[in-house]
N, C-alpha and C positions, 0 to 999 in steps of 0.2 A: 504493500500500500504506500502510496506516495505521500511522504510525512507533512505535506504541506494539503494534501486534499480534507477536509473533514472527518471525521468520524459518522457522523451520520448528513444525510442530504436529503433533503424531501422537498421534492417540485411540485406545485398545486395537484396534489393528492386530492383527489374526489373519491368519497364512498360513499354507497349507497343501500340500505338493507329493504329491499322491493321499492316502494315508493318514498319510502323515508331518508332524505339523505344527511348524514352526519358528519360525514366530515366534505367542507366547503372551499376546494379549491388553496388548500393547504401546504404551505412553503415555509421550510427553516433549514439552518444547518450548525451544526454542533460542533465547536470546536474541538480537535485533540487534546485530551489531558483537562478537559472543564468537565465542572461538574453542572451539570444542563439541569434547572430545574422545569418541570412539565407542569403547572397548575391549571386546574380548572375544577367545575362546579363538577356533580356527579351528573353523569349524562353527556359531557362536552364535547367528548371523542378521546379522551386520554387512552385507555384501555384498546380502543379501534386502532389509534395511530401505531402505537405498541406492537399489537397481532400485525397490520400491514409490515410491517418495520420486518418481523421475527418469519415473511408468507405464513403466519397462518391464519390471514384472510387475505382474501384475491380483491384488487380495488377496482375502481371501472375507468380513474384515468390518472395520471398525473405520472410519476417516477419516484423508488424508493431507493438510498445505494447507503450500503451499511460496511463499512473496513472496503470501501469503493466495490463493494458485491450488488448486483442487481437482486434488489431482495421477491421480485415476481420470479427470477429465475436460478438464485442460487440461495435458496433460503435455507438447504442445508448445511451448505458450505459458511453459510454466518451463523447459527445456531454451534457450529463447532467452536465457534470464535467469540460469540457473546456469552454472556453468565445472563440469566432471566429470571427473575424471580416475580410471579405473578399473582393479581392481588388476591387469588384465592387457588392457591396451589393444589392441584390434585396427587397422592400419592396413594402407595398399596398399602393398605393397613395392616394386610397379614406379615410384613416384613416388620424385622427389627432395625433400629436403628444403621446400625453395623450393617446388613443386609442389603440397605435402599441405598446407602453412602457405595459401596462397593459395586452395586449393582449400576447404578446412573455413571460411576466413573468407567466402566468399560466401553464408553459410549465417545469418550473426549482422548486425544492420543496426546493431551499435554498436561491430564490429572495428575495432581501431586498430592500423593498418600500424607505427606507428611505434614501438609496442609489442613489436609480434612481434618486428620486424628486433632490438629491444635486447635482449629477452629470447633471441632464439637467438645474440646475442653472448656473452650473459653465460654462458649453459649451454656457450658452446663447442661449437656444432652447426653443421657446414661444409652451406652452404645446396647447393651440387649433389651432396651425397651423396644418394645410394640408401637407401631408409627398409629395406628389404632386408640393408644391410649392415653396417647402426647395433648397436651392443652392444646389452645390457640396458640398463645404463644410460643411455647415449645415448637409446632408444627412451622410458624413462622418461623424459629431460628434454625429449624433442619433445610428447608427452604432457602432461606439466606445463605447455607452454607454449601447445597448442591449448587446454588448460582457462582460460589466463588472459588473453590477449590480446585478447576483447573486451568487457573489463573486467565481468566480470558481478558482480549486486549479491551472490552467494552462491555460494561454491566450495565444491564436494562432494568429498572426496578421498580414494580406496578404496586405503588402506597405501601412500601417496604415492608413500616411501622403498623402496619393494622394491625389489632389483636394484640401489640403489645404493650402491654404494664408502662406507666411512665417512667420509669427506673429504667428497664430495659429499650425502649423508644431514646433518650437521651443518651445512654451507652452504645447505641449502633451510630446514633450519630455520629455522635466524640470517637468512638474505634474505628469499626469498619471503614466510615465513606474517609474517616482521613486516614485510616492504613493505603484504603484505594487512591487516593490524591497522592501521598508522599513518593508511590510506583506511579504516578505517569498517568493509571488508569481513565479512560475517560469515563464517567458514569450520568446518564440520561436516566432522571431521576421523577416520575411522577407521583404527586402527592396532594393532598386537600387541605394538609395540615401545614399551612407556610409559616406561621411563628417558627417551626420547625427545624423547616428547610431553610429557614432566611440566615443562619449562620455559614451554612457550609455551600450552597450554591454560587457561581458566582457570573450564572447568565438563566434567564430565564424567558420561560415561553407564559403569556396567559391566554390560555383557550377557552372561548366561548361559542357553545353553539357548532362547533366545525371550525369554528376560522379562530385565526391568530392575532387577537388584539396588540397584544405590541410580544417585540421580541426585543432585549435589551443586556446588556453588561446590568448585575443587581446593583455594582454603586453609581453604575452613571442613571439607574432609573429613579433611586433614592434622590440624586443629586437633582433631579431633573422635576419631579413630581412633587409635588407644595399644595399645601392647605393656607390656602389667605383667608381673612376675616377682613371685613370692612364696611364702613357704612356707607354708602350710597350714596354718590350727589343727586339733588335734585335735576332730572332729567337726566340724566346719563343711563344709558344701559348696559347689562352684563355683555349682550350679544354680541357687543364688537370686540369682547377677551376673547381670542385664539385658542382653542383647544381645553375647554371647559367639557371639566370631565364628571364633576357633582357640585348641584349647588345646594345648602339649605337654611332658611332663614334661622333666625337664633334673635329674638325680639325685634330690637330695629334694628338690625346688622347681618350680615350675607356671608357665611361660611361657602368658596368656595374652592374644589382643586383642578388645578391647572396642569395638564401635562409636560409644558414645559415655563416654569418660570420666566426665564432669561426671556424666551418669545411672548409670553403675555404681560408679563411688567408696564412698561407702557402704557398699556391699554387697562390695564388695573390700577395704577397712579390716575388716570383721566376720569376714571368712575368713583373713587375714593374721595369724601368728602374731609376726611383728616388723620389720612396715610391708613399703612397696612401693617396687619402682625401677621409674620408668616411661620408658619409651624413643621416641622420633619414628618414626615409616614413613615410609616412600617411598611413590610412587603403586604401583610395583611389587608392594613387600611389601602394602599395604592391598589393592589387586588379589587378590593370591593367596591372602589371609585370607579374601576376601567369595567364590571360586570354587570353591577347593577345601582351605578351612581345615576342620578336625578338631575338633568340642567335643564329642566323646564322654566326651572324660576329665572332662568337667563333670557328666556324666548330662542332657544337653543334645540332642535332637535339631538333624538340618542345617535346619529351617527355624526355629528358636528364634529369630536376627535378626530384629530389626525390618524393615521397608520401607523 
């Protein structure tokens, strides 16, 4: 793979399940060595884009290229090369631990035994237990651990953290995804839970609906996305601020966020009747501005944001 091409590429990706279409003409690409976070609502196509990614579902148009593999034509050949861990893993319950670890590594020609065995110490998974009788959790970290033990160059991870305990949800964070950062690995990380993910991602997608509201570097999005507060002059309107993303009143004064600062200042110093207080977001709040923010109070339709 040519170390300058992407890790992952996806050109307006169209799916469609009979008449229903879910993913909308869908384009991004993942650098090498980032850790990509994939957000969106339940329903958005997170899981869809994933399966297209891994062929195991067939799309109706666009292009998917995964370590530069055509994923409609060599989807086995990148399943040898990714680690996948899916949001609801199916495994054999009559196997033991020890049994299903053994069994799935005959399947990879770069599994490292010596891997597994440390990663199922560190998860604290008794290797003659019954995959049958494993918690949720539990079942999540045996899963986690078939995704990574044979060292693949790209882990795909569908809401990693479901099902686990907050103790262990903040220790896969802290360990794993920066064991996988400090090797190179690149990991495409889909999740709901972005207080989360906002530590260790450091590019993200947010999807809605099928399509890609914004795609961005995490701190040039933080850098960029702003909560102003201000009161109003007489006769001025919000309409002519640039890329108004929510707005909501708050007595007589106009909470609103802007998706680029630097570009809507201007035009929010001209509406401001005596200046502005501007406030930082979280990946959370900036999320919930771009999916299901409010700029009616601007006279602003929901598609006014920019791309």
């Amino acid at each position: 793979m040519n170390q300058d091409e992407p890790a992952i590429r996806i050109d307006d990706l169209t799916k469609s399940y009979g008449r229903k279409r879910v993913l909308e003409g869908l384009s991004l690409s993942v650098p090498r060595g980032s850790i990509f976070g994939f957000v969106g609502l339940n329903g958005a196509g997170k899981t869809t884009t994933i399966q297209c990614l891994l062929g195991l579902q067939r799309y109706q148009g666009g292009e998917c290229r995964v370590l530069g593999l055509d994923a409609a034509r060599q989807s086995l050949a990148i399943r040898q090369r990714v680690g996948y861990m899916a949001e609801s893993q199916k495994m054999y319950d009559f196997m033991t631990v020890k049994q299903i670890i053994h069994w799935v590594g005959r399947f990879y020609p770069t599994w490292d035994d010596s891997l597994a065995a440390a990663l199922c110490e560190q998860m604290q998974l008794t290797p003659t237990d019954k995959v049958g009788v494993l918690s949720k959790g539990q079942t999540s970290k045996l899963a986690l651990l078939l995704a990574l033990a044979h060292r693949p160059e790209l882990v795909i991870l569908d809401d990693p953290t479901l099902g686990l305990d907050p103790i262990a949800r903040r220790d896969f964070m802290r360990d794993v995804i920066g064991q996988l950062q400090s090797r190179g690995v690149t990991v495409f990380f889909s999740s709901h839970l972005l207080y989360e993910i906002e530590p260790v991602v450091d590019w993200v997608c947010i999807l809605h609906e099928g399509k890609a509201l914004k795609i961005s570097r995490t701190d040039a999005l933080r850098e960029s996305v702003k909560s102003v507060m201000l009161r109003p002059r007489d006769g001025s309107s919000l309409a002519e601020v640039p890329g108004i993303l929510d707005v909501q009143q708050v007595d007589r004064r106009v909470s609103v966020v802007v998706e680029d600062l630097n570009v809507a200042r201007g035009a929010l110093d001209r509406c401001s009747a005596d200046g502005l207080e501007i406030t930082d977001l979280n990946l959370d709040e900036i999320f919930e501005a771009y999916v299901i923010g409010r700029r009616e109070l601007a006279g602003v339709g929901p598609d006014s944001a920019s791309d």
